[in-house]
Backbone as CSV, one residue per row, in Angstrom:
resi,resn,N_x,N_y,N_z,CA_x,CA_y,CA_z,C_x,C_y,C_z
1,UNK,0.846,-1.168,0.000,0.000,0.000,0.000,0.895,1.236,0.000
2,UNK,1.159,2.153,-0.874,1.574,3.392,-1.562,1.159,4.456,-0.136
3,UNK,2.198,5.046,0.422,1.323,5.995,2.026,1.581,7.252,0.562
4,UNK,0.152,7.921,1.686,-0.341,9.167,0.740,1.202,10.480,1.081
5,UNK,1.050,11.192,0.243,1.845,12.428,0.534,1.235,13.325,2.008
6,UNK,2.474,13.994,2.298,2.030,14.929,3.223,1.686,16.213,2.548
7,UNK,1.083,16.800,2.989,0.375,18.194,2.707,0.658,19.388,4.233
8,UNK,1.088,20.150,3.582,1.591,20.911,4.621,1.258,22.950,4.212
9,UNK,1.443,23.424,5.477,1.463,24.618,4.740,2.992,25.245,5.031
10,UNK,3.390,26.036,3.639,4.745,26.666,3.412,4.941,27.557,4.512
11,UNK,5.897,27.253,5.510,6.506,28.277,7.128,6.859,29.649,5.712
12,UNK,7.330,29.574,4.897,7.713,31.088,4.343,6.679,31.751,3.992
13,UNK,6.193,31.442,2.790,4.762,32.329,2.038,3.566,31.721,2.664
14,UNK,3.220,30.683,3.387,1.843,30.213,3.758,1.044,29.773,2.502
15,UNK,1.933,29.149,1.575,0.909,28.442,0.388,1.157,26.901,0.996
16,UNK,0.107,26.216,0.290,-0.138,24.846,-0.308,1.367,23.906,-0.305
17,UNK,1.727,23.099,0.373,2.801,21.816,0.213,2.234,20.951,-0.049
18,UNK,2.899,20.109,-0.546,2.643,18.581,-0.895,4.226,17.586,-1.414
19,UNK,4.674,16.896,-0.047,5.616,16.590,0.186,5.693,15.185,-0.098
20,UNK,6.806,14.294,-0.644,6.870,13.026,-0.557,7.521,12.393,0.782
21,UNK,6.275,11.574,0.790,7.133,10.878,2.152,8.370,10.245,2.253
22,UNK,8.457,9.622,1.346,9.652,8.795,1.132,11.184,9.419,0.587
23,UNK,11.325,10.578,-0.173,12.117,11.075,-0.233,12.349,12.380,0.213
24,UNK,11.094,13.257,0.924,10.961,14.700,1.558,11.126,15.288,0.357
25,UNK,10.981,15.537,-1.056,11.248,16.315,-1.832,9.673,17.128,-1.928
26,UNK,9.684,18.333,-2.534,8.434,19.176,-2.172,8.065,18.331,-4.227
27,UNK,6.989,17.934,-3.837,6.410,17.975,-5.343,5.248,18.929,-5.474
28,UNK,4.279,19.332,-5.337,3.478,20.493,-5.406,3.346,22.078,-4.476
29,UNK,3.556,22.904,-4.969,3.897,24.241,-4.332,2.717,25.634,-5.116
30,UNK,1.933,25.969,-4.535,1.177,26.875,-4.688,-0.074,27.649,-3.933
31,UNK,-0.338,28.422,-4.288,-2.003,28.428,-3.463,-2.885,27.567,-3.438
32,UNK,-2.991,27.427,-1.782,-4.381,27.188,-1.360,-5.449,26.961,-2.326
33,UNK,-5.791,25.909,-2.802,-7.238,26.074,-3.526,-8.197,26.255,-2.234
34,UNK,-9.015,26.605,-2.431,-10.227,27.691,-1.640,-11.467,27.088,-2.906
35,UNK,-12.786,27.527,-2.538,-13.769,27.365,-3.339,-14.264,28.889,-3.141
36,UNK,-14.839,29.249,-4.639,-15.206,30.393,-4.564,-16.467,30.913,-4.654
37,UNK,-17.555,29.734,-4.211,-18.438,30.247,-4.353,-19.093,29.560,-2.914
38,UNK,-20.050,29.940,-1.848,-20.684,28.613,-0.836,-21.680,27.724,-1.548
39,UNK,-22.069,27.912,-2.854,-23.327,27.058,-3.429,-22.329,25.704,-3.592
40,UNK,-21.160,26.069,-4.424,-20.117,24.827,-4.929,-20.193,24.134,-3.566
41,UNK,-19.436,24.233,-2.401,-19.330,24.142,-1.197,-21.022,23.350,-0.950
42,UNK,-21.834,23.694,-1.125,-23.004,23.048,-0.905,-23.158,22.039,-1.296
43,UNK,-23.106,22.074,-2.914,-23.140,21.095,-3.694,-22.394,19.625,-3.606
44,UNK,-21.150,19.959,-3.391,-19.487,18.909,-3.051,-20.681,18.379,-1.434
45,UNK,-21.325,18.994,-0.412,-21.532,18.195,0.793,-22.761,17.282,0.333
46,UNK,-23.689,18.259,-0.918,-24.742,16.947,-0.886,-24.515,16.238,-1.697
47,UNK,-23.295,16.593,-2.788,-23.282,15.306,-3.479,-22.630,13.685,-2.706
48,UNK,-21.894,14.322,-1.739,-20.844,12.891,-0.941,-22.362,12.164,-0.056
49,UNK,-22.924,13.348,0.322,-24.279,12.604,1.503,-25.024,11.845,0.363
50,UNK,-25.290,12.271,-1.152,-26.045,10.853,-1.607,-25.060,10.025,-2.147
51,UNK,-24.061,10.139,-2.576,-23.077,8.937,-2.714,-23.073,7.936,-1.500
52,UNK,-23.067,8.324,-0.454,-23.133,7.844,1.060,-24.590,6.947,0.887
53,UNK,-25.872,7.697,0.709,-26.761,7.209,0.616,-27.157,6.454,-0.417
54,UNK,-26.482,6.454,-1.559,-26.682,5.361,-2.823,-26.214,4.157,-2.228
55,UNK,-24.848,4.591,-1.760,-24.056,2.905,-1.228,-24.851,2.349,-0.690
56,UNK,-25.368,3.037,0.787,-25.778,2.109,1.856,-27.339,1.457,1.303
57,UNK,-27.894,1.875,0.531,-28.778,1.450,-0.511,-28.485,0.342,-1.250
58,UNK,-27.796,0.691,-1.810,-27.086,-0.729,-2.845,-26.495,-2.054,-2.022
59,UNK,-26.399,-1.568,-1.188,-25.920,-2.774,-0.022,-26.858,-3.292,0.882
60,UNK,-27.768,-2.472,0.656,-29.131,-2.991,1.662,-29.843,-3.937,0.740
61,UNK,-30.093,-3.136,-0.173,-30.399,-4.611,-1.420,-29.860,-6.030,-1.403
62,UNK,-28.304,-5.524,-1.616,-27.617,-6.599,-1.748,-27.475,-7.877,-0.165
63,UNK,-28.039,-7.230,-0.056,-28.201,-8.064,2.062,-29.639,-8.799,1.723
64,UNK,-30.746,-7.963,1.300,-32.265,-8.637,1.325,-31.948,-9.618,0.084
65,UNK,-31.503,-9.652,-0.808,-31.043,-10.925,-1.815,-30.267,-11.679,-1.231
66,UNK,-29.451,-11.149,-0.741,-28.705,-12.443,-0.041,-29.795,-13.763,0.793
67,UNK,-30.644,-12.697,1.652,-31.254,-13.956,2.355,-32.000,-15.097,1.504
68,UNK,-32.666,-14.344,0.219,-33.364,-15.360,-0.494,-32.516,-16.275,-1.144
69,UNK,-31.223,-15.768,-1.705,-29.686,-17.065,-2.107,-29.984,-17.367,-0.881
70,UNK,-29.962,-17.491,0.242,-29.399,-18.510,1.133,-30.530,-19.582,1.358
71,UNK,-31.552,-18.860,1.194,-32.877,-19.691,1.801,-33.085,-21.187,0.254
72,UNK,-32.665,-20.282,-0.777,-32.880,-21.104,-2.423,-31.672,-22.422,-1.976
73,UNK,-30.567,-21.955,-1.644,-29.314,-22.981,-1.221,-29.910,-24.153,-0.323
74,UNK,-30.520,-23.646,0.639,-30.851,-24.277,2.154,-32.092,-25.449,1.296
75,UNK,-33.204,-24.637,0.599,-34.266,-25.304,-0.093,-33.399,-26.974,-0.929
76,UNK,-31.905,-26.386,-1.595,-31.882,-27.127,-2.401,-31.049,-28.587,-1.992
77,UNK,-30.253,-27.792,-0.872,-29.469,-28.770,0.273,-30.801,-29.943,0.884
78,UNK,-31.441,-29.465,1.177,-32.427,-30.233,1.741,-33.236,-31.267,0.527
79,UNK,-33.263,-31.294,-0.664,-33.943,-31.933,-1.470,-33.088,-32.772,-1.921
80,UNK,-31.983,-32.673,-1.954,-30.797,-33.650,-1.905,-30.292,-34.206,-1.277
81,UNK,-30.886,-34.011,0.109,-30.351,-34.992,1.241,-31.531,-35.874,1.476
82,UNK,-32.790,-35.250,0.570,-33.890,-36.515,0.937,-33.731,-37.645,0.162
83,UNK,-33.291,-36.848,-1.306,-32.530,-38.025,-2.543,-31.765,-39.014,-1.690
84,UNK,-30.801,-38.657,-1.253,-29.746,-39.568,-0.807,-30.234,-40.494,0.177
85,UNK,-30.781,-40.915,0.773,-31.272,-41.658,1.956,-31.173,-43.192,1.412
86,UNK,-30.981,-43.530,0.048,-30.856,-45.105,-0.784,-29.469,-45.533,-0.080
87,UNK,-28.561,-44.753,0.355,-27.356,-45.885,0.700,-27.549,-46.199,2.476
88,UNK,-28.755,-45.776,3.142,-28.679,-46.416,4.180,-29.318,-47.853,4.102
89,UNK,-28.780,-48.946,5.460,-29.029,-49.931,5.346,-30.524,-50.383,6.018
90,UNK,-30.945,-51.171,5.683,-32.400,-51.209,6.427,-32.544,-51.656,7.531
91,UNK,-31.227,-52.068,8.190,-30.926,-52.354,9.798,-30.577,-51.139,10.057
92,UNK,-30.209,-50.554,11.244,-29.127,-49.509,11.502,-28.038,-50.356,12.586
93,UNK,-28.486,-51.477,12.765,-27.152,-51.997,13.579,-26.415,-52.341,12.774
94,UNK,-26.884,-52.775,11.207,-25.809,-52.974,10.027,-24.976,-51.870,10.114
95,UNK,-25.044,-50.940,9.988,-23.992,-49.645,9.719,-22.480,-49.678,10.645
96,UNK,-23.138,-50.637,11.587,-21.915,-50.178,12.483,-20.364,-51.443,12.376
97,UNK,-20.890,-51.906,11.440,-19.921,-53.250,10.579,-19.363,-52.750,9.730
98,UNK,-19.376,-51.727,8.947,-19.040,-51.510,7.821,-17.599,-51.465,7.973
């Protein structure tokens, strides 16, 4: 796993750093991005809150399907274990010879 850069602010001019960890060399140097408007700023918070809310959606789905795969599995486990019942013996004290 790749560690992220540090981000720092410049002790001289007070702009924008962005430092490598691994070798301390400065790779990005400038101003502060800022947003210049509060609607943008609005927008960027409700778009992450329905991204947030699509996921946990899409995963709630994916949970209520799950139970019906499991229940279809369980249905099918069970119809195959009624199949199988031909290799027992028609004693059960036979079984214990084998």
């Amino acid at each position: 796993m790749k560690k992220k850069d540090l981000e720092l602010k410049c002790p001289d001019c007070g702009s924008h750093l962005r430092v490598d960890r691994e070798t301390g060399q400065v790779i990005a140097h400038g101003p502060e991005e800022r947003p210049t408007d509060l609607l943008d700023v609005v927008r960027g918070i409700e778009g992450r809150h329905q991204a947030k809310s699509d996921a946990f959606d899409a995963a709630l789905d994916a949970e209520k399907g799950r139970k019906q795969e499991l229940d279809d599995l369980f249905r099918k486990a069970a119809e195959k274990s009624k199949d199988d019942d031909g290799d027992k013996p028609d004693n059960p004290l036979d079984d214990r010879w084998r």
